[in-house]
C-alpha positions in Angstrom: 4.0 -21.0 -11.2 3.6 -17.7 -11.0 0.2 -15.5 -11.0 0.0 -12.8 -13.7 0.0 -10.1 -11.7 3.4 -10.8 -10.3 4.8 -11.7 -13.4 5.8 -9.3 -16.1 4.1 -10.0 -20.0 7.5 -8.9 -21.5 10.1 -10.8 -20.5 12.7 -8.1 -20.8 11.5 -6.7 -17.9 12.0 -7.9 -14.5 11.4 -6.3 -11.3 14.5 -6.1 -9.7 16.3 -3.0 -8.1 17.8 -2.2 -11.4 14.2 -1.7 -12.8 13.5 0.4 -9.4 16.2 2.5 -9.5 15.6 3.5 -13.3 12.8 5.5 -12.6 11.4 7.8 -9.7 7.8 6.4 -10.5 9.8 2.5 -9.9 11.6 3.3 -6.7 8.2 4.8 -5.1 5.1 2.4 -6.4 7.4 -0.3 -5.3 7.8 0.7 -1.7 11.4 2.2 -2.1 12.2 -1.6 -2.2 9.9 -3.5 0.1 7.8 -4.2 -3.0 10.6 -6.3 -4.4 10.2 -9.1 -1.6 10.2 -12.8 -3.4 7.6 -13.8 -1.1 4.5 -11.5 0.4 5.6 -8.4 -1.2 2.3 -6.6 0.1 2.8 -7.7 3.2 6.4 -6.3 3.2 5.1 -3.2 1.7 2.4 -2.6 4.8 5.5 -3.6 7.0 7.4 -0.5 5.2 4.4 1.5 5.9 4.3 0.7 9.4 7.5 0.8 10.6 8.1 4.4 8.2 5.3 6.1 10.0 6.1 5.0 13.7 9.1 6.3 12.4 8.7 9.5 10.9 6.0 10.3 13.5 8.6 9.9 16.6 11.6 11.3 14.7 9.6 14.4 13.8 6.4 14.9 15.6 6.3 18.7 15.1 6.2 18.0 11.5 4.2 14.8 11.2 1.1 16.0 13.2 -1.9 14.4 12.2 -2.8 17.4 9.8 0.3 16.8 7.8 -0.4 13.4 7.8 -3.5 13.8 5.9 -1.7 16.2 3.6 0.8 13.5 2.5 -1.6 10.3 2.5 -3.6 12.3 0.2 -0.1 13.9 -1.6 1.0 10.0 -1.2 -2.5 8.9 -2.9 -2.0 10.6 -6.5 1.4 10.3 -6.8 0.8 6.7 -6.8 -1.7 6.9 -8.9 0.9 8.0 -11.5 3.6 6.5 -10.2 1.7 2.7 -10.3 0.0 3.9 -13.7 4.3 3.7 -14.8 5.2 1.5 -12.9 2.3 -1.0 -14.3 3.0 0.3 -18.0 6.8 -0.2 -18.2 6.3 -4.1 -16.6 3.7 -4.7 -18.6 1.7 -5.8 -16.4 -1.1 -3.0 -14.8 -1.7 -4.6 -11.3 2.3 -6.3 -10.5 2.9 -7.8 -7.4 6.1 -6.1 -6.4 4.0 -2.6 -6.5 3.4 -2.0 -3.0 2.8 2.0 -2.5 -0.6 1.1 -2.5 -0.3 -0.8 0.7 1.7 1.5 2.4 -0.5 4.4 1.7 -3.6 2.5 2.8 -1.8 1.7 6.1 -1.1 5.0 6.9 -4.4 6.2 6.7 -5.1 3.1 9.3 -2.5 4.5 12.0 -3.9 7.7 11.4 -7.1 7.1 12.5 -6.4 4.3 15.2 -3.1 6.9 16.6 -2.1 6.9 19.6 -2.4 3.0 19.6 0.1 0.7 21.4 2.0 -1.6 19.3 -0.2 -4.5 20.1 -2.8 -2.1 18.7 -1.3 -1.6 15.6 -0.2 -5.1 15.2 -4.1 -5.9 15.0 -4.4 -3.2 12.7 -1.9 -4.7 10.0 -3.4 -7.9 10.6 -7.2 -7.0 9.9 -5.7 -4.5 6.9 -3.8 -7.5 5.2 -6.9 -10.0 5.6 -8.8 -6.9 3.9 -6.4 -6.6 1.2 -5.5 -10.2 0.4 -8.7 -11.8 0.7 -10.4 -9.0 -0.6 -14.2 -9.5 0.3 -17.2 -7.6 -1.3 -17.5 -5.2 -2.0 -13.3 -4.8 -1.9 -13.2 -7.1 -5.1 -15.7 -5.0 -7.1 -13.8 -2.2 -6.6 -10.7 -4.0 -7.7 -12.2 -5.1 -10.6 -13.8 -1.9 -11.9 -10.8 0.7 -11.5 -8.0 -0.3 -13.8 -4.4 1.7 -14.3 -3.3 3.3 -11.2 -6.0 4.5 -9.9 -7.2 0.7 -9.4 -4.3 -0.1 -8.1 -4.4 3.0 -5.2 -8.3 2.5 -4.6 -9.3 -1.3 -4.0 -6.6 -0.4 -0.8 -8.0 2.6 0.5 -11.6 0.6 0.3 -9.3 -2.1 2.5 -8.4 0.5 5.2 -12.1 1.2 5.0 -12.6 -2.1 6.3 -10.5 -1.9 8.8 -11.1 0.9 10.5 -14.8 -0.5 10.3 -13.8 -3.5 12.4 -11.8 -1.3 14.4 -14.6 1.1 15.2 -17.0 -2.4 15.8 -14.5 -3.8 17.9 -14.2 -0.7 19.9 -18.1 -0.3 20.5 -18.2 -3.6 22.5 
């Protein structure tokens, strides 16, 4: 059975790479394609987020400088917004499963902050960020909750890579 949020009201629609491909808003709220995973598609989506940045960051360091970084998390942040907002809309369902640009965007702004980290590190990172944003805890939940559209989508994440830089900086202190 699945949950509501992975499964689209109207029937019609399914999300599939036909959906994803039909749309700009489709191809990027679902993680150009990591969103579309049967199984754990957030999880695939963080995985998309942290293998893209590793890569983008070693390809082109003299563009992806920590600056620029900020300028495309927060670029990254409002598209999505819109782009989920769609996304949500045309599935007919506001929170679906297979939209992952949430995830990745949160995770960024984690390697940001935690950069230059080995890859043990970062492997820490995505696990703390995925308890975070499956189990989501209080105050995570309320925040979830409260926003709605694409902005809910986006921000319940971004309060998850709150969280986990927070254990990050506790687990540093000791």
């Amino acid at each position: 059975m699945s949950s509501p949020s992975t499964q689209s009201s109207n029937p019609l629609v399914k999300s599939n790479s036909g959906f994803m491909l039909s749309h700009p808003a489709h191809m990027i709220a679902q993680g150009f394609g990591s969103g579309l995973s049967k199984i754990m598609p957030g999880t695939f989506g963080t995985l998309f987020g942290w293998l893209s940045f590793n890569v983008l960051s070693l390809r082109w360091p003299e563009f992806f400088t920590p600056f620029n970084w900020w300028v495309v998390i927060v670029a990254g942040f409002f598209v999505g917004v819109w782009a989920c907002a769609k996304t949500g809309r045309d599935l007919g369902v506001a929170d679906h499963g297979s939209m992952v640009w949430d995830e990745v965007i949160a995770f960024w702004l984690v390697l940001l902050f935690i950069t230059p980290a080995d890859l043990w590190t970062q492997f820490y990172a995505f696990l703390i960020f995925r308890f975070f944003d499956m189990v989501k805890p209080p105050p995570i939940a309320y925040f979830d909750r409260r926003f709605k559209g694409g902005m809910g989508v986006m921000f319940d994440d971004i309060v998850a890579a709150f969280f986990t830089l927070l254990a990050f900086a506790i687990w540093r202190s000791f």
